[in-house]
C-alpha positions in Angstrom: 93.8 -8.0 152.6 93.9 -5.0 150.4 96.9 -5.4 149.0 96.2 -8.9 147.8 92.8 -7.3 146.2 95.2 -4.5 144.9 97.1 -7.5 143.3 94.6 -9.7 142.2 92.6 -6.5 140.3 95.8 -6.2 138.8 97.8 -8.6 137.8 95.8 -12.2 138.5 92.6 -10.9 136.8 94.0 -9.6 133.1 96.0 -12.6 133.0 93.0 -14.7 133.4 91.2 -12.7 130.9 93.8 -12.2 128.5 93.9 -16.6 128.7 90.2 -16.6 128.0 90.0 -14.4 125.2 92.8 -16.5 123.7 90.7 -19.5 124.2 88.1 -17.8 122.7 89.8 -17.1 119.7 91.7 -20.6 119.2 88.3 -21.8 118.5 87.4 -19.8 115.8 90.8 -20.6 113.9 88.9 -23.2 110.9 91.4 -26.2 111.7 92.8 -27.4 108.4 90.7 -29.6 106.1 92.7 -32.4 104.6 92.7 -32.4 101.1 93.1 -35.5 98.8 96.3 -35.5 97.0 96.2 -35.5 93.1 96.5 -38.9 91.8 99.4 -38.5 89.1 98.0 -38.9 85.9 99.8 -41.3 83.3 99.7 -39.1 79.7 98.6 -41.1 76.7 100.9 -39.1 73.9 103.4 -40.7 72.0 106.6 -40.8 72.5 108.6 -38.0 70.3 110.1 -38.8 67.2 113.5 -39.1 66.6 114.6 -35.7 64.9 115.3 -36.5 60.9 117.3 -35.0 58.1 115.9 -32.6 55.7 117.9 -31.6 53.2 115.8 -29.1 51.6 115.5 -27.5 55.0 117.4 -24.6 56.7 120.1 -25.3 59.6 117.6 -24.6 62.3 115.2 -27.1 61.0 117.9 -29.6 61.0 120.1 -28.8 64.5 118.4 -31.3 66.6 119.2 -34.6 63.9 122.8 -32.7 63.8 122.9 -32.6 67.6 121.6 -36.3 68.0 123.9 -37.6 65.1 127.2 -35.9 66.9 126.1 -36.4 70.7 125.7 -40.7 69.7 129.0 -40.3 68.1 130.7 -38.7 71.1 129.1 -41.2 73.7 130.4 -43.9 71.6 133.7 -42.5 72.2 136.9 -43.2 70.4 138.7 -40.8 67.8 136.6 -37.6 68.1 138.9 -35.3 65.6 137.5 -33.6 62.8 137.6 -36.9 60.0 135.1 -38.8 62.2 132.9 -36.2 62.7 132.9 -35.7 58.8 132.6 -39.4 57.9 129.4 -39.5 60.6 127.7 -36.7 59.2 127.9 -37.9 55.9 126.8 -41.5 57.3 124.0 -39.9 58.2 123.2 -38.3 55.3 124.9 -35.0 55.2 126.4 -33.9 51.9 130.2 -34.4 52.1 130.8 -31.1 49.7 128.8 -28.8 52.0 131.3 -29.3 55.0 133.9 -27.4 56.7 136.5 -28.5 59.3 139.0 -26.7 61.2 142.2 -29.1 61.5 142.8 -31.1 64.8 146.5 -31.0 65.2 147.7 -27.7 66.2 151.0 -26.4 64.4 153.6 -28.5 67.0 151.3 -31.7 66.1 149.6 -31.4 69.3 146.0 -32.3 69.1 144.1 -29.2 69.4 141.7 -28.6 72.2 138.8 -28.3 70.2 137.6 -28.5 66.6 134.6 -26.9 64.6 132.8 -28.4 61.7 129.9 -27.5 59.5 127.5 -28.1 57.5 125.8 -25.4 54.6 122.6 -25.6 54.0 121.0 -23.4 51.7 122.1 -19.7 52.6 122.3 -21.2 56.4 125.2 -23.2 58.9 125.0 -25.8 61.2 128.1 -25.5 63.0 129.0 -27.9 65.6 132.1 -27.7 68.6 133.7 -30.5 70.2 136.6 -30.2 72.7 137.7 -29.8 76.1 134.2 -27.5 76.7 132.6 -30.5 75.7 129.8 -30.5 72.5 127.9 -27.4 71.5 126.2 -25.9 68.1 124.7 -23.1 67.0 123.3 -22.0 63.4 124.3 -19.6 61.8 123.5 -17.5 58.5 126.3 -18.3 55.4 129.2 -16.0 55.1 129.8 -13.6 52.7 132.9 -15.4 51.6 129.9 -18.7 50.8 131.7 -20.3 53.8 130.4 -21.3 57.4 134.0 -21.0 59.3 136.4 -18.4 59.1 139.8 -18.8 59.3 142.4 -22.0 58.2 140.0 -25.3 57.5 141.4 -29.0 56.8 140.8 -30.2 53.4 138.3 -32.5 53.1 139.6 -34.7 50.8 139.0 -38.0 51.6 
C-alpha cells in the first residue's frame, strides 16, 4: 500500500488540485456582456451638388465639372478622338480658343492610343487623357510658351 500512497501523493493529488484551481479561476473570468448593436443612423444632408463651371476660376476649381463633363462623354461611348472631346467641352461651356489637342491619328493613320486635351484657364491647365489607360487629368500651371501641352497639337479649327 505504500506505493499506491507514494503515487497518489504524487501524481493523483496535483492533478486534482491543479483541476480545482482551474475551476476556481474559470469563475472569476467576467463572461461577456452582450452589447446592443448600433442602430445605423439614416443622415439628413443633402445630396452633393453636381460640380459647375466657373470660368473666372482656376483649373483646380474647375477639375471635377471637367472630369464629370468627359467621364458622361466616355460612358456614352462612340467616337472618343480628340474633336468630340473639344465639341463636349465647349457644349458645356468651355471656351473653344483656350483649348489644345494633341492629334488622334498617329503618322501611318493609325489611331493613336491615347490623346490629351486642354483647357487654359487663367495662368492654370486642365488637362485631360483618354486612351487605352482609360481617362485621367491633372492641372497644371500654364507654360512658359502660354500653352498647356508641349509638343505637335491638332488645329482646332472647326
Amino acid at each position: 500500500m505504500p506505493r499506491t500512497t507514494g503515487l497518489l501523493t504524487r501524481i493523483v493529488l496535483p492533478l486534482a488540485l491543479g483541476g480545482a484551481v482551474m475551476a476556481i479561476l474559470v469563475g472569476c473570468v467576467p463572461s461577456p456582456v452582450p452589447t446592443a448593436t448600433p442602430e445605423p443612423t439614416v443622415s439628413s444632408s443633402a445630396t452633393p451638388a453636381a460640380p459647375t463651371i466657373n470660368l473666372d476660376g482656376t483649373a483646380a476649381q474647375n477639375q471635377a465639372y471637367f472630369d464629370q463633363v468627359n467621364e458622361d462623354l466616355i460612358a456614352a461611348g462612340g467616337d472618343l478622338g480628340g474633336r468630340p472631346f473639344i465639341d463636349n467641352l465647349v457644349k458645356a461651356g468651355f471656351p473653344k480658343v483656350a483649348m489644345e489637342v494633341t492629334p488622334d491619328r498617329t503618322s501611318v493613320n493609325l489611331a493613336a492610343d491615347n490623346i490629351v486635351f486642354s483647357v487654359r484657364l487663367g495662368d492654370t491647365c486642365l488637362i485631360g487623357q483618354y486612351g487605352n489607360t482609360g481617362y485621367s487629368s491633372t492641372v497644371q500651371k500654364l507654360l512658359v510658351t502660354g500653352r498647356c501641352l508641349v509638343g505637335i497639337t491638332r488645329t482646332i479649327d472647326w
